[in-house]
C-alpha positions in Angstrom: 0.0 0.0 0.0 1.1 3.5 -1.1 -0.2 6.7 0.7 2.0 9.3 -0.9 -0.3 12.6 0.1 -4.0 14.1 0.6 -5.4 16.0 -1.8 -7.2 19.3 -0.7 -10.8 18.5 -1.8 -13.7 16.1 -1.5 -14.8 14.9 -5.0 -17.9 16.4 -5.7 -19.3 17.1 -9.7 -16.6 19.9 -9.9 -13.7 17.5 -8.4 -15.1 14.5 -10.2 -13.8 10.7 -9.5 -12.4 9.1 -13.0 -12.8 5.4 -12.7 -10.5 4.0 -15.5 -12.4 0.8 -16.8 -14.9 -0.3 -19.2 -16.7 -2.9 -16.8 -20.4 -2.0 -16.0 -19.9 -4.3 -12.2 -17.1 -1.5 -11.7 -19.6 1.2 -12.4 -22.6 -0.1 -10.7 -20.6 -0.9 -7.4 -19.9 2.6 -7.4 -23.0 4.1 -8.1 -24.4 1.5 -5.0 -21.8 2.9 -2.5 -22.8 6.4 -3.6 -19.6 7.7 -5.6 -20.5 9.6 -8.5 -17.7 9.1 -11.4 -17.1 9.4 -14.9 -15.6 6.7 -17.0 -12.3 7.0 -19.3 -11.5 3.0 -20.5 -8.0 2.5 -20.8 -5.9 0.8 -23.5 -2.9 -1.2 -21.8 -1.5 -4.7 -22.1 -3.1 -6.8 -19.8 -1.1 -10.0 -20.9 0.7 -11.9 -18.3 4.6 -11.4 -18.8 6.4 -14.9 -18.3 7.5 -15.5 -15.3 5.7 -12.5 -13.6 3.9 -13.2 -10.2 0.3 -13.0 -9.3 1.0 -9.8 -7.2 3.3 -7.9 -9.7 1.2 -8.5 -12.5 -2.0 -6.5 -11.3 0.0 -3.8 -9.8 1.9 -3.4 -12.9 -1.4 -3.4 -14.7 -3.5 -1.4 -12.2 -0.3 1.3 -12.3 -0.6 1.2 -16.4 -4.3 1.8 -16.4 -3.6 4.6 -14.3 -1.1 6.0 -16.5 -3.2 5.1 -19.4 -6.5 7.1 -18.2 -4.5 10.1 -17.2 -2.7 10.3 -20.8 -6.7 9.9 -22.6 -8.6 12.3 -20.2 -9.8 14.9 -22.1 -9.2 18.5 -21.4 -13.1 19.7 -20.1 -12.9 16.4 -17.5 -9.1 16.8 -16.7 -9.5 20.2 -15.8 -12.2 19.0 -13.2 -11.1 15.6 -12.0 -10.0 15.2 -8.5 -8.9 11.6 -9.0 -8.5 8.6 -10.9 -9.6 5.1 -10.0 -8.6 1.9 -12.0 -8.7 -1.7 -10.6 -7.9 -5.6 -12.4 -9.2 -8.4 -11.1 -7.6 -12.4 -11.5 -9.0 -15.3 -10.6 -6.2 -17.8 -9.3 -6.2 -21.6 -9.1 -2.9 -24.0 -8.6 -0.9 -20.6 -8.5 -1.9 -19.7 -12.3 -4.0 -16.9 -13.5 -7.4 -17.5 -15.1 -7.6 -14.8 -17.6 -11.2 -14.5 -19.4 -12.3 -17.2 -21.9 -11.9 -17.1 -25.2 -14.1 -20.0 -26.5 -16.6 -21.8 -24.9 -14.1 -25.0 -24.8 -11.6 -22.7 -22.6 -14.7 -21.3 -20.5 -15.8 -25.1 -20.2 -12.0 -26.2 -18.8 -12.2 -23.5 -16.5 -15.2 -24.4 -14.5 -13.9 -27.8 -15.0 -10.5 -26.5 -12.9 -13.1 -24.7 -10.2 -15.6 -27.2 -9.7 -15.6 -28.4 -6.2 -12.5 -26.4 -5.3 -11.4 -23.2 -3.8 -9.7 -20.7 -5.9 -8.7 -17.2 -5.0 -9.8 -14.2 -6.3 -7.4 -10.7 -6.0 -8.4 -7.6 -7.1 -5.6 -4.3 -7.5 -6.7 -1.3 -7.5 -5.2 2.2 -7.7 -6.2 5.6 -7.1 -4.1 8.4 -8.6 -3.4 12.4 -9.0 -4.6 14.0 -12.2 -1.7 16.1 -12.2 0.9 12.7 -11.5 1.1 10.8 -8.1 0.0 7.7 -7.2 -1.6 8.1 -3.9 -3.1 4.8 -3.0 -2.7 0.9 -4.5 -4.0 -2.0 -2.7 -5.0 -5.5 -3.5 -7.6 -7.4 -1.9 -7.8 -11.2 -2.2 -11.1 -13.6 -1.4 -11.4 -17.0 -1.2 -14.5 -18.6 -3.7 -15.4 -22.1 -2.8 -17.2 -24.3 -5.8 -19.3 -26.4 -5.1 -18.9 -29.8 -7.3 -20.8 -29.3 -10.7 -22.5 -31.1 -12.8 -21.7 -31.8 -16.6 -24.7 -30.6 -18.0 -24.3 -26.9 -15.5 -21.5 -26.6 -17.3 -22.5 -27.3 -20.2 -25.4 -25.2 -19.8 -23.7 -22.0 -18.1 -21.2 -21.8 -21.0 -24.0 -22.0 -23.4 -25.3 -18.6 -21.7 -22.4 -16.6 -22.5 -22.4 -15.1 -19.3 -18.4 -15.7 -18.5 -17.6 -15.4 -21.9 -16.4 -12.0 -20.3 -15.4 -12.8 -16.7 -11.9 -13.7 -15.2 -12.2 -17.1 -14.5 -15.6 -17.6 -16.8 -18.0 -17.3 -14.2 -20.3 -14.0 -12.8 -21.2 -14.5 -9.1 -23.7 -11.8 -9.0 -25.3 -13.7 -11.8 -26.2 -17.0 -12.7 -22.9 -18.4 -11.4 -24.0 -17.3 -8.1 -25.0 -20.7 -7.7 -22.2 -23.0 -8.2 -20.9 -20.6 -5.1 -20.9 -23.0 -1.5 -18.9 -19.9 0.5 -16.6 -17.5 0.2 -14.3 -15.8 2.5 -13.6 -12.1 2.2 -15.4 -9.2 0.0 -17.7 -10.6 -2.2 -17.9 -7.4 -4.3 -14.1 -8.1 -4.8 -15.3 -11.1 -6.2 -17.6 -9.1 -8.7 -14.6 -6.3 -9.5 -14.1 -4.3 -7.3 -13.6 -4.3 -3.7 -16.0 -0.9 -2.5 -15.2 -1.4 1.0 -11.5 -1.2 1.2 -11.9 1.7 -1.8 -14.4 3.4 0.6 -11.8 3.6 3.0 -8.8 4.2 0.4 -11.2 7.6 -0.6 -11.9 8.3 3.0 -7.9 8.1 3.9 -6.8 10.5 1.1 -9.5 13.3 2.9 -11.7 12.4 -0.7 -15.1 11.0 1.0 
């Protein structure tokens, strides 16, 4: 965790929060916790380098998308943000990352890996300076427990598309909600974004 500095203002519609991702879960968890924000979606590599740990991997990225948002802001928002928000979630299993599916045969062989299992899931997230410092990065890890499933729930939550999306190829907060027996830890960490530990991230930096 990073605290470099408080800045001198609570966001508000004139010192606006930026949250640097495209995901709607981000952007709903947000509006549920109250934060009002604007979104800028950020183009950075998100490919695992070989070799690279769990941890360094979503800092690096987190720290990119921050980068990333602050280089594509336009003017009219930049003039009035008062801070930028960007997060990456993994899901982990036997120490490898579960990235999101890109056929139904890789989302099938994932929930294959999960069923009846626990994995973990981490998110990073990072809250940044307009004008240049990082402030604030933090990752948050909960435990998912599967319970076993069946062929044909596989077979039929893969044919949903749902996870087609999703790290991991699975949704709690939707369908997948039910292949889940317990978890330990945030569950909206689970869905992207971890509001409680942002909450008090926001709160810490003097911004909520």
């Amino acid at each position: 965790m990073l605290l470099v500095r408080r800045l001198p203002m609570l966001l508000s519609r004139e010192n606006v929060l930026v949250l640097g991702s495209a995901s709607p879960r981000r952007t709903e968890l947000l509006t549920l916790a109250g934060i009002a924000h604007e979104i800028v979606v950020p183009s950075v590599d998100e490919s695992v380098h070989p070799g690279e740990a769990t941890g360094a991997y979503l800092l690096r990225v987190v720290r990119s998308k921050v980068e990333a948002v602050r280089a594509a802001m336009p003017a009219a928002l930049a003039a009035r943000a008062g801070a930028l928000l960007c997060a990456d979630t993994s899901v982990i299993v036997d120490d490898e990352i579960l990235g999101k599916p890109e056929t139904a045969v890789e989302g099938r062989a994932m929930l294959l890996r999960l069923r009846g299992r626990t994995h973990e899931v981490r998110t990073a997230f990072a809250i940044g300076d307009p004008r240049g410092a990082l402030l604030h990065e933090q990752a948050v890890s909960t435990k998912v427990v599967f319970r076993d499933l069946t062929s044909r729930e596989m077979d039929d939550y893969v044919a949903l598309g749902e996870g087609n999306d999703k790290a991991g190829g699975y949704a709690m907060q939707g369908a997948a909600g039910a292949f889940v027996a317990r978890i330990e830890g945030s569950p909206t960490n689970v869905i992207g974004l971890p509001t409680c530990e942002v909450i008090v991230a926001l709160q810490r930096l003097g911004l909520r």
